[in-house]
N, C-alpha and C positions, 0 to 999 in steps of 0.2 A: 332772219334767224342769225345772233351769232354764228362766227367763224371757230368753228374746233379749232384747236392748239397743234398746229405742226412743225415737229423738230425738222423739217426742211422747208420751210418756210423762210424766201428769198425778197421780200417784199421790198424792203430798205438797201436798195445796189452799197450806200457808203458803208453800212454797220457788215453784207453778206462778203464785202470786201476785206473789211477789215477783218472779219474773222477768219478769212481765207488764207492772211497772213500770220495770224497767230496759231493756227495750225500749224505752218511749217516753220515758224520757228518754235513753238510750244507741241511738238508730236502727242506727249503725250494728255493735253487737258482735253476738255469736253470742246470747246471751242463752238460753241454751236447755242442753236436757242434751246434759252434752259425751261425746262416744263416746272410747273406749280410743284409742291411739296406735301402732302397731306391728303387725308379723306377729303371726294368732291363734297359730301355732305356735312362737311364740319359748319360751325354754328359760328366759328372764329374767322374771318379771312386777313389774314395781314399784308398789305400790297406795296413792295417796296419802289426804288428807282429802277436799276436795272443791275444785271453781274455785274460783280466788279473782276479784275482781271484775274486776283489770283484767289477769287475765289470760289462763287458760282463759275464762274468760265471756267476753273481750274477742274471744279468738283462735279459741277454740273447738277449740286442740288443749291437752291434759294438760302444768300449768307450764309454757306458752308465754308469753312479754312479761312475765313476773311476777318477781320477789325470788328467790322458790321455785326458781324452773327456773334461774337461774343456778347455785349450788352442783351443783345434779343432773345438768346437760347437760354440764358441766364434766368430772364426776365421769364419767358412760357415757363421752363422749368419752375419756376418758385410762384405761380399759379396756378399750375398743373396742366398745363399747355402740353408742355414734353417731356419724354422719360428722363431725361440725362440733363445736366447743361450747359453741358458743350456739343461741337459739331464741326465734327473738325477731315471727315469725308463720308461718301453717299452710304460706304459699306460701313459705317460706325452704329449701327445699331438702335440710333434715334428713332422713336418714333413719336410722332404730334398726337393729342388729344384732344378731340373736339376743335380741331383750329387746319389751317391750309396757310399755306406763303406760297407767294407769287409776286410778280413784277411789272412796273407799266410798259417798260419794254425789256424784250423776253432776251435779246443780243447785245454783246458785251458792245456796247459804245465808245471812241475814241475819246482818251482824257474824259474818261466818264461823264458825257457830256451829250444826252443826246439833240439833236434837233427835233424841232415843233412836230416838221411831218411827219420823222418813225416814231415820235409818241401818239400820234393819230394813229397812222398804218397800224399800229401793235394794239389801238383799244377796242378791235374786236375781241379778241383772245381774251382780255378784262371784260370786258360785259360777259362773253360767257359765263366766266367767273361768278358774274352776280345775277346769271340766270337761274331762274330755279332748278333745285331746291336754294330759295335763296338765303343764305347766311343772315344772322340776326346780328352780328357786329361786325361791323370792317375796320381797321385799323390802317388807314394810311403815313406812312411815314413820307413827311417830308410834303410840301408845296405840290410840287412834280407828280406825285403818289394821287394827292387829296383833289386834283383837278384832272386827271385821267379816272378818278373812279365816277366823280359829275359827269363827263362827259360822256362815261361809257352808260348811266341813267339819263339821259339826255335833261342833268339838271344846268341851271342857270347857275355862271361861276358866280356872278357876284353877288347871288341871295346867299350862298354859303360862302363867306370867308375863312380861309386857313388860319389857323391861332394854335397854339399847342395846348392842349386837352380838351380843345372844344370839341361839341356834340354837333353836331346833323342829321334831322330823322329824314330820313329818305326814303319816303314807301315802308317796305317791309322791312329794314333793316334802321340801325342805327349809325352813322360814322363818327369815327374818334379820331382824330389829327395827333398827330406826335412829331417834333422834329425826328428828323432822321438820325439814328444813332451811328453815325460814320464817325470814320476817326476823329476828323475834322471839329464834329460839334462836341465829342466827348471830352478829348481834347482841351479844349476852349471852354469847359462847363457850360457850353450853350445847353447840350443835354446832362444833366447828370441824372446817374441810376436813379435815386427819390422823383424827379420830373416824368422818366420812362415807366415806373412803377404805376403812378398814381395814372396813365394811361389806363396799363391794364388793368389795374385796379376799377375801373370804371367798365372795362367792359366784363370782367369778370363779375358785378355786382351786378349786371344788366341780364349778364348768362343766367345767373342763378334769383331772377327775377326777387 
């Protein structure tokens, strides 16, 4: 059986370290592992990399205050994902619709960057995730995203290869790849909104069969 999702959940010594110190130099952020965002029964999962520092770590909810959650909250909003869209802390009044966010690993990671083993150690918490009731779309952002949600299905990486806006039927569910909307790629028009859209666009077309 999956592992329930525990906010003192000490598994990864480098990542429990490192947020031990952001703690006392950060008193006030969440600093801690951040738990999923949304109804467990939602029909949407979207699965990112991990907090980023000032902003799930900060807020303590999934791409809240950060770069990241801009493009994405933007995006649920204007397919009726979530009420508002922006999200900019936990007490803002967002709520999701029909959809959950969560992360491959749940601990803000140094130079965002985590290693192989705390994205293993962290993919029970993901399979829970995609234990039943299980979701009809998942959304992995990003490589890192789309090979933590395989492994927590115990699929073969290299029957599904990561590409942006490809599909994956996996069992009961569908997967949809999207590069990751970080600064970085938006930035760079690696991702632009049109490329993020036609995402969800597809899994919205999938929801509403």
């Amino acid at each position: 059986m999956p592992a329930a999702f525990s906010a003192a959940c000490r598994r990864c010594p480098r990542l429990a370290a490192h947020l031990e110190g952001v703690r006392q130099a950060q008193p006030g952020y969440h600093a801690a592992p951040v738990p999923s965002f949304g109804e467990r029964r939602a029909r949407l999962l979207v699965v990112g990399l991990a907090p980023g520092m000032h902003g799930a770590n900060r807020t303590g909810r999934p791409f809240t205050g950060d770069h990241a959650g801009i493009l994405l909250y933007a995006t649920l909003h204007e397919f009726g994902f979530a009420s508002r869209p922006t999200s900019e802390h936990a007490g803002d009044g967002l709520r999701l619709h029909d959809c959950r966010i969560t992360n491959a690993v749940r601990c803000l990671p140094p130079a965002n960057r985590p290693q192989a083993a705390e994205i293993r150690n962290c993919n029970d918490y993901l399979a829970m995730e995609l234990a039943p009731p299980v979701p009809q779309v998942v959304i992995a952002l990003g490589r890192v995203a789309h090979e933590a949600v395989l492994r927590a299905c115990a699929e073969p990486l290299r029957a599904h290869p990561f590409a942006h806006a490809a599909g994956h039927r996996l069992g009961a569910f569908l997967l949809l790849d999207s590069y990751h909307c970080s600064r970085y790629n938006t930035q760079t028009r690696r991702l632009t909104p049109a490329m993020f859209r036609e995402v969800f666009a597809l899994a919205r077309r999938e929801l509403d069969g």
